[in-house]
C-alpha positions in Angstrom: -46.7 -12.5 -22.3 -43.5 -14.3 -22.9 -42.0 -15.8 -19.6 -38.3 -14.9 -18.7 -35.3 -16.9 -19.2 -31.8 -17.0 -17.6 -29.0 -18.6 -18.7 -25.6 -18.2 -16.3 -22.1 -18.8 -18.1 -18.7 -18.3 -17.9 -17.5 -16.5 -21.2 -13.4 -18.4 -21.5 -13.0 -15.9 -24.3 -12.7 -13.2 -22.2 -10.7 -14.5 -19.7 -7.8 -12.1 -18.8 -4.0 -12.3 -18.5 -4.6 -14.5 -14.8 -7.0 -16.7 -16.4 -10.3 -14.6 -14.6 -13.3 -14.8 -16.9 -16.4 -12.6 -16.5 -19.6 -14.6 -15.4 -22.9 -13.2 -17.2 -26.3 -14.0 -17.1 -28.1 -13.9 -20.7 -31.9 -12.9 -20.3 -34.2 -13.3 -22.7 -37.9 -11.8 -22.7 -40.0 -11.3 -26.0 -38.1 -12.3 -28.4 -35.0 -10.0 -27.0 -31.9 -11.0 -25.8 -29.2 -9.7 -23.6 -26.6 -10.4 -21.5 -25.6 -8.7 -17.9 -22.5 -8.6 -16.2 -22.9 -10.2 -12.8 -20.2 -8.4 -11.6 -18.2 -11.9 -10.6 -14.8 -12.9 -12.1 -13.7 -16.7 -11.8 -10.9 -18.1 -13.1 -11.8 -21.0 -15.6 -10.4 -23.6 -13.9 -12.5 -23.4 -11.3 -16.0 -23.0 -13.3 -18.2 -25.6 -14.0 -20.2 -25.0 -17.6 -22.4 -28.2 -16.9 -24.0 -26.8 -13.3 -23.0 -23.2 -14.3 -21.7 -22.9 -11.4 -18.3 -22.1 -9.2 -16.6 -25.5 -8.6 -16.8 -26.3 -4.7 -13.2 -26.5 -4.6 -12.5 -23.0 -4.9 -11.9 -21.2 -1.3 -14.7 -18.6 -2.4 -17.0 -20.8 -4.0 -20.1 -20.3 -1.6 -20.6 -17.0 -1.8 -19.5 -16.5 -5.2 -22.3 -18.7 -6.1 -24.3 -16.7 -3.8 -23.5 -13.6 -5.4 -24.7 -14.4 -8.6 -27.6 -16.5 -7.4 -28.5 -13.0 -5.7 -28.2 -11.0 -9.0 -30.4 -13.8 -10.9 -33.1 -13.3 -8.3 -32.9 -9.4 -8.6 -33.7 -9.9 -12.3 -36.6 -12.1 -11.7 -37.7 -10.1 -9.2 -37.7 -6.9 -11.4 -39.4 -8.8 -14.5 -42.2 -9.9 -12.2 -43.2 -6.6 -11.0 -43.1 -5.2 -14.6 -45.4 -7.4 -15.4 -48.1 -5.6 -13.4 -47.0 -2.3 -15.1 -46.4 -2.7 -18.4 -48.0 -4.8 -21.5 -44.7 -5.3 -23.4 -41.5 -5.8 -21.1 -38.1 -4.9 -23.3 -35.0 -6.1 -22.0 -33.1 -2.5 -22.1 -36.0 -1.7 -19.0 -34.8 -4.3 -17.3 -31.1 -3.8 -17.7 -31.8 -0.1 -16.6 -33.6 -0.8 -13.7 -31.2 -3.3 -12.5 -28.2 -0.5 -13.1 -30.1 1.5 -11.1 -30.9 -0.8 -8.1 -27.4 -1.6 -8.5 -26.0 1.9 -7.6 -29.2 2.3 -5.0 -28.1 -0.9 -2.8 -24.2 0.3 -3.6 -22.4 0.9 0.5 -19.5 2.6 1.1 -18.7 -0.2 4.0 -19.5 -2.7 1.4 -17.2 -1.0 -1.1 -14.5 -0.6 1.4 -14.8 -4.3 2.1 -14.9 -5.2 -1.7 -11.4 -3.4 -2.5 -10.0 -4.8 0.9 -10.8 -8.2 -0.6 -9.3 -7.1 -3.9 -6.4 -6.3 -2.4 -6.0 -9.5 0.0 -6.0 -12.2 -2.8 -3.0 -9.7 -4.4 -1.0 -9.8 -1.6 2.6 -10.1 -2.0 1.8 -9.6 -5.7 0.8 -6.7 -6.6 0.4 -4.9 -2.7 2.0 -5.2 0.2 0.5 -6.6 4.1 1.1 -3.2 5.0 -1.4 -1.4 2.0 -3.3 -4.2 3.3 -3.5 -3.5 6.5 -3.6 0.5 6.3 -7.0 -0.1 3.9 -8.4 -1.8 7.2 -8.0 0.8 9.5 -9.0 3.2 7.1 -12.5 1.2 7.1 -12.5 0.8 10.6 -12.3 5.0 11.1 -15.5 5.0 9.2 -17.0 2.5 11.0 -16.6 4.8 13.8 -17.3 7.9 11.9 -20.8 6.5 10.3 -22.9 6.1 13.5 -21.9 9.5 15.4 -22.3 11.7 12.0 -24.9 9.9 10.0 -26.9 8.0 12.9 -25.7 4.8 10.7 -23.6 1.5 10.3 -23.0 2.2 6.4 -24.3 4.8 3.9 -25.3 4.6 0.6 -23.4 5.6 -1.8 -25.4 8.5 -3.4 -24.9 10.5 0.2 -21.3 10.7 -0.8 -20.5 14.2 -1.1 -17.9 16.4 -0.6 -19.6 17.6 2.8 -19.0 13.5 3.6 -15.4 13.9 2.9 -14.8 17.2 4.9 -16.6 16.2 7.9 -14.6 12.5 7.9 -11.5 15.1 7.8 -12.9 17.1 10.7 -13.7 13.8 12.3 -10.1 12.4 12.0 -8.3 15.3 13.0 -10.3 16.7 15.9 -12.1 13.3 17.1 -9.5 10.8 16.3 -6.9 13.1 17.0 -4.1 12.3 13.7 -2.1 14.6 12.6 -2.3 16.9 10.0 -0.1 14.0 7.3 -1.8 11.0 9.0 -5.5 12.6 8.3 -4.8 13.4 4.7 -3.2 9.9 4.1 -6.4 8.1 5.7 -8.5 10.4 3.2 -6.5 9.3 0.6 -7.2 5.9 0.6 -11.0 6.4 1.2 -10.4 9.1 -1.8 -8.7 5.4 -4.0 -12.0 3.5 -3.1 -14.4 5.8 -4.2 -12.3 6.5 -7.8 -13.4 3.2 -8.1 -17.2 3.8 -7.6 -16.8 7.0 -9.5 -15.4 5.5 -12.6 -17.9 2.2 -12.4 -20.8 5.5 -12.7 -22.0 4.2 -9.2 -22.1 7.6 -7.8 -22.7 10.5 -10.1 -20.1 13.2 -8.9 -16.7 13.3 -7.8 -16.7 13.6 -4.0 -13.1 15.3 -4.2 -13.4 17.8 -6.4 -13.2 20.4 -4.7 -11.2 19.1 -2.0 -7.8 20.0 -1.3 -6.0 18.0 1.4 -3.0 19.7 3.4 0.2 18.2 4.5 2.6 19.5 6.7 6.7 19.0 6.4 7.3 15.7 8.1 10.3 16.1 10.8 11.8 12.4 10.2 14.2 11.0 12.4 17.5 9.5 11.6 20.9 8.4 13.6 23.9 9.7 12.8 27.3 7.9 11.7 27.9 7.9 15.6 24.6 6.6 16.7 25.0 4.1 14.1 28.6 3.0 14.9 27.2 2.3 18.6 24.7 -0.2 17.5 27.5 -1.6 15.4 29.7 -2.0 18.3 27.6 -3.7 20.8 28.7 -6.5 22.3 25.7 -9.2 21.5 27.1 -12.5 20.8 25.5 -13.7 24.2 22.0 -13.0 22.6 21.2 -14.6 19.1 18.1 -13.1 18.5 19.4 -9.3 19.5 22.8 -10.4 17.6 20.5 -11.1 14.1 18.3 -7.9 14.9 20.8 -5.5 14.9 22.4 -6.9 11.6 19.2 -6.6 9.7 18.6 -3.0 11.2 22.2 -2.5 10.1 21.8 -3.8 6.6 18.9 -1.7 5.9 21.0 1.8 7.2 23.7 0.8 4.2 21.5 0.4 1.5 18.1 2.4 2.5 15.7 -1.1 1.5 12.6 -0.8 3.9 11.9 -3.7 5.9 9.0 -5.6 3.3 11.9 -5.6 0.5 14.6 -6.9 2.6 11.9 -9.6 3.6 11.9 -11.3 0.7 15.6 -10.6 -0.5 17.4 -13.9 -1.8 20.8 -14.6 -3.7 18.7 -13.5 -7.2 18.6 -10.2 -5.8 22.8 -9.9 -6.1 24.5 -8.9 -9.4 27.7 -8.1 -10.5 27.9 -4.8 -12.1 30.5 -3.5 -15.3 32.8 -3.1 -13.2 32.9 -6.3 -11.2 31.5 -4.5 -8.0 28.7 -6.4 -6.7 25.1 -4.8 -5.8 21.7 -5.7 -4.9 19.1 -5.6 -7.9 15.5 -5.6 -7.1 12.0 -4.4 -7.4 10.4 -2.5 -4.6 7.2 -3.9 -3.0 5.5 -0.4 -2.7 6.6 1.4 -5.9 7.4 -1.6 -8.3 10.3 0.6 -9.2 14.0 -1.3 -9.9 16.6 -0.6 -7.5 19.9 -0.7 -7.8 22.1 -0.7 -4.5 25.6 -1.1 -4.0 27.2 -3.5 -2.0 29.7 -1.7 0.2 32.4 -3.8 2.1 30.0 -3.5 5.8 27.0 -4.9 3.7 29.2 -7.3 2.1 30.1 -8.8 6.0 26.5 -9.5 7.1 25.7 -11.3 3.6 28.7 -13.6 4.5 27.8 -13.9 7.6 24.5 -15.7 7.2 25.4 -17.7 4.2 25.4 -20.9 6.2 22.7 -19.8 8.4 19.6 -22.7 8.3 16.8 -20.3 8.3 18.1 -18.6 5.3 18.8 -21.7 3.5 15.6 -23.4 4.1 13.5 -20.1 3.2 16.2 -18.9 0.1 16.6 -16.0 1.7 19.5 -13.4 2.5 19.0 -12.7 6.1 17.1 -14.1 8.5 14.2 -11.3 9.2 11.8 -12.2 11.8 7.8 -10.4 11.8 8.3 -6.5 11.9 6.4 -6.2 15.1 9.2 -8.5 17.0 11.8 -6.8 15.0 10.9 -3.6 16.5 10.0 -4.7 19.7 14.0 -5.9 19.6 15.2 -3.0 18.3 13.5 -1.2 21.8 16.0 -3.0 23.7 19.0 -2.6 20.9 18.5 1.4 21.6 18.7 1.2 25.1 22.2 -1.0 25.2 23.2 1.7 22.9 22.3 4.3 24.9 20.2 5.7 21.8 17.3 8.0 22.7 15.8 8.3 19.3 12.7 5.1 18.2 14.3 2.8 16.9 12.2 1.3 14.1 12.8 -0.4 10.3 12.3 2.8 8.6 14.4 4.9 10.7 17.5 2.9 9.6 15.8 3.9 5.9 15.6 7.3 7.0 19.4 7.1 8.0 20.8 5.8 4.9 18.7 8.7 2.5 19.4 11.7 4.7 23.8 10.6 5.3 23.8 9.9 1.7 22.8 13.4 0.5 24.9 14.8 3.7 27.8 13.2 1.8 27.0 15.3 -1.7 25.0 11.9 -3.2 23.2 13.9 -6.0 19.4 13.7 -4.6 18.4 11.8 -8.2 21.0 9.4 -7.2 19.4 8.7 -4.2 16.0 8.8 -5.3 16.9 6.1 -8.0 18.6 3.7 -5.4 15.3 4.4 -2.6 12.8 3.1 -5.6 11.1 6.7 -5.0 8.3 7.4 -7.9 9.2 10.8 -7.7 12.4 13.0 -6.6 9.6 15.2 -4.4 9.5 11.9 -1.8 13.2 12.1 -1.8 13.3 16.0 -0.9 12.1 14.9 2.9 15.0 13.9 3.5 16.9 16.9 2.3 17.0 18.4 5.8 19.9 20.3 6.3 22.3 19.0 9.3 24.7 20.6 11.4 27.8 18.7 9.9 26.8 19.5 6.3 26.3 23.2 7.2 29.6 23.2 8.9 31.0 21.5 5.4 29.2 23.8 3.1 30.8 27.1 5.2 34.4 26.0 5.4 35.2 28.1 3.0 32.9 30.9 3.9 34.9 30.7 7.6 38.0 31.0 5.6 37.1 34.1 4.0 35.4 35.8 7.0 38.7 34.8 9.2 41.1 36.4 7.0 38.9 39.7 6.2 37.5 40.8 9.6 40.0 43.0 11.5 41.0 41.8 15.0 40.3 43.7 17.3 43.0 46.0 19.0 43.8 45.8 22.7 43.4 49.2 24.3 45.8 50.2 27.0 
């Protein structure tokens, strides 16, 4: 019986738009050959063809090479017990099995902290900190959900089912105590990792299905042009850090950018329009849609403002945001000199800008366009119906039910 050969490599052929190249290992057994996907992508710059090998100097590089170091033993491994079973070992047995063992050792912790990965080295890319960060907590939930409904730390992925998923639901809603929105977003990530499994055939079914996940209206907060003209107002030139606060806070209530765009806004992001108006051009962080924003004359203040400040300059940035923990934590303090009951939060100056701009008869596609919304259904949140804008919509209603009713006659 012919012994079994390995041969790692790196095929540069294949490499990819980023320069990531899948690593394979060609076996050879018999007089057959084939080559297996280690499941490993390196870009080519860091491989080494002579020691086949990731190069030391990538961050990774220890247990990349571990990884497919593992993968070569599995195949070794498998080819020595056929060799007690079977007279003539083909190659296609041994891919098979190794599929197989494949989807057998597959986790779902171990997938969750594969994507995670995924989307850490992407970071600023093509995700946000905060999809980041949301993934996380979604795999901690599980990490709690595993041992008191499975007895278990992590669970293969062929006990995936769609009992799994409604139980996690049952789990996060009457357990964890989320709401009915928060539940079906954490489901919805778990529902993104396992796509992934599903389409890489490492479970056989769809988990999901037959799931359908519920959602509630969302009652989001907003200030009014009052509420915002108090927190224009204040008086905080004795406090630099409140002073920049409540400008950024104010920036994002005229022009609706969440808090991760208008981190990274710079002097690119300004451009003069057909007109000669100036706006702010740029391309969301969640949605990668292009927004287009005008510059109104309040916005235009706070850009001058800063134009000269150092942080901005050394960073080439427009304002100078701080972490959105601490701008938050500010903004706690903002609401109380204001004498604003509401949270005070980044995305409630977001929530400000859509819902006054459709009070003030912005066509809703207008609005959805200049919020970077995928689709005019996220917009319709904000389509809550205020007190002002049913008191504009009825002024001529009043008129007509003032001049037709009869008053009433005094008797006597």
């Amino acid at each position: 019986m012919d012994k079994l050969k390995t041969y790692i490599y790196c095929i540069q052929s294949k490499a990819n738009s980023k320069g990531e190249a899948p690593v394979r290992i060609r076996i050879s057994v018999n007089g057959e050959t084939i080559n297996l996907a280690s499941g490993v992508n390196i870009n080519i710059a860091f491989w080494d063809y002579k020691k086949a090998k990731v190069k030391s100097k990538h961050p990774k590089a220890s247990l990349l090479n571990k990884e497919i170091k593992e993968f070569e033993e599995r195949i070794i491994k498998i080819w020595e017990d056929l060799k007690y079973q079977e007279d003539i070992i083909s190659v296609q047995k041994i891919k098979s099995l190794i599929r197989n063992q494949s989807v057998l050792k597959m986790t779902l912790v171990f997938l969750i902290n594969f994507h995670i990965g995924y989307i850490r080295e992407r970071v600023g890319k093509q995700y946000s900190i905060s999809s980041l960060k949301q993934f996380v907590t979604m795999k901690n939930k599980i990490e709690r959900f595993l041992p008191e409904n499975y007895a278990c730390n992590d669970i293969s992925l062929e006990r995936i089912n769609y009992e799994f998923v409604t139980r996690f639901e049952a789990f996060l809603s009457g357990i964890d105590k989320n709401s009915i929105n928060t539940t079906t977003k954490y489901i919805k990530r778990l529902r993104t990792v396992l796509n992934v499994a599903f389409k890489n055939d490492w479970i056989k079914a769809d988990p999901f299905a037959r799931y359908r996940g519920k959602t509630e209206p969302s009652n989001r907060q907003f200030l009014n042009l009052q509420e915002l003209e108090r927190i224009e107002n204040l008086d905080l030139i004795a406090n630099t850090r409140l002073d920049m606060v409540r400008d950024v806070f104010m920036f994002m209530s005229y022009t609706g950018l969440s808090y991760c765009d208008i981190f990274r806004l710079n002097k690119e992001n300004i451009s003069i329009g057909i007109n000669g108006k100036r706006f702010i051009r740029i391309e969301r962080g969640k949605t990668k849609r292009l927004c287009e924003i005008p510059i109104f004359d309040k916005t235009a203040l706070i850009i001058e403002k800063y134009q000269s400040n150092p942080i901005c300059i050394n960073q080439n940035v427009l304002l100078p945001v701080i972490s959105n923990q601490k701008t938050n934590f500010h903004l706690k303090d903002i609401a109380n000199k204001a004498k604003i009951e509401k949270p005070l939060t980044c995305h409630i100056a977001r929530h400000s800008f859509a819902t006054l701009s459709l009070e003030n008869q912005v066509p809703i596609e207008t609005v959805s366009k200049v919020l970077g919304h995928s689709s005019i259904r996220t917009t319709q949140i904000y389509g809550k119906i205020t007190n002002s804008k049913i008191e504009f919509d009825y002024q001529k209603m009043a008129i007509v039910f003032g001049s037709s009713i009869p008053k009433e006659k005094k008797v006597g």
